[in-house]
C-alpha positions as CSV (number, residue, x, y, z in Angstrom):
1,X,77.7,69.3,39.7
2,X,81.2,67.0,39.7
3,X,82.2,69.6,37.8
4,X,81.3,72.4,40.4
5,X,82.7,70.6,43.2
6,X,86.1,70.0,41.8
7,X,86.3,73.4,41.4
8,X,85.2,74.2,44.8
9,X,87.8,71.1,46.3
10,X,90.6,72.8,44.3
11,X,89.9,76.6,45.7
12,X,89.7,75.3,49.0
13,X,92.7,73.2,48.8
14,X,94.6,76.5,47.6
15,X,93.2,78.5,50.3
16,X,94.2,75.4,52.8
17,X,97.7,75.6,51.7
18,X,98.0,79.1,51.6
19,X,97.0,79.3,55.4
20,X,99.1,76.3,56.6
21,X,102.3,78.5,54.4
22,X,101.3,81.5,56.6
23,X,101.3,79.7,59.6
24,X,104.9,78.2,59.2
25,X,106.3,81.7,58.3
26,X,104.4,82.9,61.5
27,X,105.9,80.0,63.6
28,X,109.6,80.5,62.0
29,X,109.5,84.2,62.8
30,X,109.3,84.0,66.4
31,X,111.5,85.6,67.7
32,X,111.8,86.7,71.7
33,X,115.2,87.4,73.7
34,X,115.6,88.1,77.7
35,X,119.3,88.4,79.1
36,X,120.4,89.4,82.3
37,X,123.5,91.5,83.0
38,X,125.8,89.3,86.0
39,X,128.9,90.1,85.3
40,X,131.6,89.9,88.4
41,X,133.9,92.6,86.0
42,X,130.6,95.0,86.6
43,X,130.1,94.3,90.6
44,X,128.0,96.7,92.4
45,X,130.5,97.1,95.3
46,X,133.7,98.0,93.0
47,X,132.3,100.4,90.3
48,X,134.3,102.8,88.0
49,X,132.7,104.9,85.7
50,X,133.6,103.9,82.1
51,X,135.9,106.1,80.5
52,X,134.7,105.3,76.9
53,X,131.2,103.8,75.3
54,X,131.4,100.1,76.0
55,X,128.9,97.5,74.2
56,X,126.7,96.1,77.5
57,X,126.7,91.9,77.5
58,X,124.2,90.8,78.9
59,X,125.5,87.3,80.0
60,X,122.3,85.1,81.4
61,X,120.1,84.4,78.7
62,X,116.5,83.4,79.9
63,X,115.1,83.4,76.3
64,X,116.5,83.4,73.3
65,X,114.0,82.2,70.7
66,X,115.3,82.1,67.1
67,X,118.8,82.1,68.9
68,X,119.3,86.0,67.6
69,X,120.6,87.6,71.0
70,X,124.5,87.0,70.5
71,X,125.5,87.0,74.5
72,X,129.8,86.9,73.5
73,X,129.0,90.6,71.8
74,X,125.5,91.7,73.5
75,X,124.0,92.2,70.3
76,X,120.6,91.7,68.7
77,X,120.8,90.5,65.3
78,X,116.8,91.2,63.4
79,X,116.0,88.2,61.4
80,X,113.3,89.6,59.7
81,X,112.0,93.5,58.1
82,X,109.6,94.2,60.7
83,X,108.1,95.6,64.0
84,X,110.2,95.1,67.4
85,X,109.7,95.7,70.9
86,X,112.7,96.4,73.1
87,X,113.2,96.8,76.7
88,X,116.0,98.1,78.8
89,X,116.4,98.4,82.8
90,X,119.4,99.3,84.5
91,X,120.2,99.7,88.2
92,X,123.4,101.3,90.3
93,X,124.0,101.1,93.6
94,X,126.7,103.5,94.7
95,X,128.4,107.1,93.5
96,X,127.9,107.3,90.0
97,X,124.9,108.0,87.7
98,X,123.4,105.0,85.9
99,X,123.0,105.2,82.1
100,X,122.5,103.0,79.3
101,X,122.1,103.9,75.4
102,X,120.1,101.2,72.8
103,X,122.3,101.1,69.8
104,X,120.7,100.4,66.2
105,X,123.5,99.7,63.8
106,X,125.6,101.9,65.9
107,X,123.5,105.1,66.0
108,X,121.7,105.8,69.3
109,X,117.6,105.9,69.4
110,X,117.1,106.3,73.0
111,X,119.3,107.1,76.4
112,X,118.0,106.4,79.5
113,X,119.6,108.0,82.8
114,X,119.1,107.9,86.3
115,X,121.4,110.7,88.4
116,X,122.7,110.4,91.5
117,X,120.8,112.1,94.3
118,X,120.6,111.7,97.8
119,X,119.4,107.6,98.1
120,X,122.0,104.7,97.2
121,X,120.5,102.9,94.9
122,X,119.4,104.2,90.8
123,X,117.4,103.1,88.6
124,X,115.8,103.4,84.9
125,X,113.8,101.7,82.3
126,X,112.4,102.4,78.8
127,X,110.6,99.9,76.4
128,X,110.3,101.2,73.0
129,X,108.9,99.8,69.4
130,X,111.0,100.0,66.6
131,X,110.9,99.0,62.9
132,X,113.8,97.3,61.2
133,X,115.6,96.1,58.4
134,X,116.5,92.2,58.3
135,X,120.0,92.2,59.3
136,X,120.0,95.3,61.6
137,X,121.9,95.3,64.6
138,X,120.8,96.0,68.4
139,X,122.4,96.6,71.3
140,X,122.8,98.3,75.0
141,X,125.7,100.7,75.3
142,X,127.0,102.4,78.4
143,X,128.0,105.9,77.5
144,X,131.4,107.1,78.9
145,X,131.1,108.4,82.5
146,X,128.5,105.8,83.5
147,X,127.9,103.1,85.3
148,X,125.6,99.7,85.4
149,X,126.5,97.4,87.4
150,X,125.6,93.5,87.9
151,X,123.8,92.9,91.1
152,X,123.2,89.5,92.4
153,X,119.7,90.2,92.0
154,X,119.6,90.3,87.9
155,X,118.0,93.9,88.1
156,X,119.7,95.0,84.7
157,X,118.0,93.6,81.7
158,X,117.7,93.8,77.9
159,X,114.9,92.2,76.2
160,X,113.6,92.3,72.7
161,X,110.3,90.6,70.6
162,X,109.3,90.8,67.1
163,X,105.7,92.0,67.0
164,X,104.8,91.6,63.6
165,X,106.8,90.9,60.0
166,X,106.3,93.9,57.3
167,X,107.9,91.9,54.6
């Protein structure tokens, strides 16, 4: 019977440290970001359309869990191989159509638009799942011809989750 019961204690000892390891890799991948475009160089009441791509920094950062959103270069930097939720929403108020382009590693996989048309104000949003490598780069560009600007209102976001690890 001792003999038994050791064995039992031991498996269930195993099984206990297995699941408090899981739970610690769980706890170290969260990873969440929200940022706010408020930039005074992006003003809704001076606007120019850009006359080249240029990387979108989002400069108020609500949440930045895992401190991966990078607000001096806009970018999201994946921690982990796995399943990610992003989320983009831009707004314009004036002349020129609003657009915005999320960036993986410097290849585009999804452009949102909103054209102009007879009201003043624009506006567009997207939220997409994607699966990425650990290491792989994320980020809101605004194509050339385009604008998004910062309202005092913080309508222009970028926002970004991990859903699940595949590693």
């Amino acid at each position: 019977m001792n003999q038994f019961f050791d064995m039992s204690y031991d498996h269930l000892a195993g099984e206990l440290s297995a699941a408090k390891q899981a739970l610690n890799s769980i706890r170290a991948s969260r990873t969440s970001f929200s940022a706010v475009l408020n930039s005074p160089t992006q003003d809704c009441s001076n606007q120019v359309a850009s006359s080249s791509p240029a990387r979108v920094k989002y400069n108020i950062v609500r949440v930045n869990m895992g401190s991966h959103y990078d607000s001096s270069n806009g970018q999201f930097t994946a921690p982990r191989k796995g399943v990610y939720s992003f989320a983009i929403t831009l707004y314009n108020l004036g002349k020129y159509k609003s657009c915005a382009a999320l960036m993986v590693n410097g290849s585009v996989k999804y452009t949102l638009m909103e054209k102009i048309s007879a009201d003043t104000q624009d506006s567009a949003s997207v939220s997409l799942t994607l699966s990425l490598q650990a290491g792989d780069v994320v980020y809101v560009e605004q194509p050339a011809g385009c604008v998004m600007c910062a309202h005092d209102n913080l309508y222009n976001t970028f926002t970004g989750y991990l859903l699940y690890t595949t590693d």
